[in-house]
C-alpha positions, 0 to 999 in steps of 0.5 A: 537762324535756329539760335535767334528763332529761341531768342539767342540775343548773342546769335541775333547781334551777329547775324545783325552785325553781319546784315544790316550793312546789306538792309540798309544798302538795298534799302538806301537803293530803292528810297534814295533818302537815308533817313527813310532807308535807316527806318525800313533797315530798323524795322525789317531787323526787328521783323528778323528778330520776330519771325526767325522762326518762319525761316525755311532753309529748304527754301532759300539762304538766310542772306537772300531771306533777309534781302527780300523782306528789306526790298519788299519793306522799301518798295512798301515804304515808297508806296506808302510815301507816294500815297501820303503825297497825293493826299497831300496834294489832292488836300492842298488843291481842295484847300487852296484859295486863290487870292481875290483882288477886291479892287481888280474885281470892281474896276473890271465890273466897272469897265464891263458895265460902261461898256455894256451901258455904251453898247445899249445905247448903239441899239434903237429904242424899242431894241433897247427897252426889250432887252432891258426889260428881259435881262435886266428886268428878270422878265419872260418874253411873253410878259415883255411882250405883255408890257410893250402891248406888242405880238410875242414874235415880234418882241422875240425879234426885238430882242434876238437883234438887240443882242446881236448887235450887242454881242457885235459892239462887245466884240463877243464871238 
């Protein structure tokens, strides 16, 4: 290691020659894809290359240094793939735009209005012409009642029955 820390190429093609096999293994563990495995043994090798100089043997061997940089390097590695997936996801979710059906759309608004049109008709008239007036008509209560020359309670009444009976006719809970 002290050789490859002054830039011995020579030293550095054995000590790679003897621990790439051990990279690429602890490597190939933990991603479990070759091509990903190839890419950490690369890059720790050259992160070997570059920082022999930090290597302490009072604190470990140079196989168990170098194993530790290609676990951490893995582990990074996974991370890191994990992330670009969720973002992927989360941008695939936003992105998504579910197919509409124009003519499913229509038939179902079709087949939602003549039932309504057929449930209106089950009320009596003054039912009727109060909710017609509040829902369809976009009108308050109070004007419903100004309209109809009728107490407001008993306009609220007209109408709270009118949509109980249309909610019992629509099959609505």
């Amino acid at each position: 290691m002290d050789r490859v820390s002054r830039g011995d190429r020579g030293a550095f093609e054995s000590l790679y020659d003897a621990t790439s096999p051990m990279v690429h293994g602890t490597a190939l563990r933990v991603l479990r894809d070759p091509d990903l495995a190839a890419e950490v043994t690369q890059d720790v090798m050259i992160e070997v290359w570059r920082t022999a100089h930090r290597f302490d043997a009072a604190r470990g061997g140079v196989v168990a240094w170098i194993a530790t940089m290609a676990h951490r390097r893995a582990v990074d590695r996974v991370r890191s793939v994990q992330a670009q997936r969720n973002r992927d996801g989360l941008v695939a979710a936003r992105d998504y735009d579910a197919p509409y059906d124009h003519v499913a759309e229509a038939v179902e608004h079709t087949v939602d209005q003549d039932r309504v049109q057929h449930c209106l008709g089950t009320l009596t008239d003054l039912q009727r012409e109060a909710v017609v007036r509040a829902y369809y008509g976009g009108r308050t209560y109070r004007e419903v009642a100004d309209d109809l020359a009728a107490p407001l309670p008993t306009v609220k009444s007209r109408i709270r029955d009118g949509l109980n009976r249309l909610r019992t006719c629509l099959g609505v809970a």
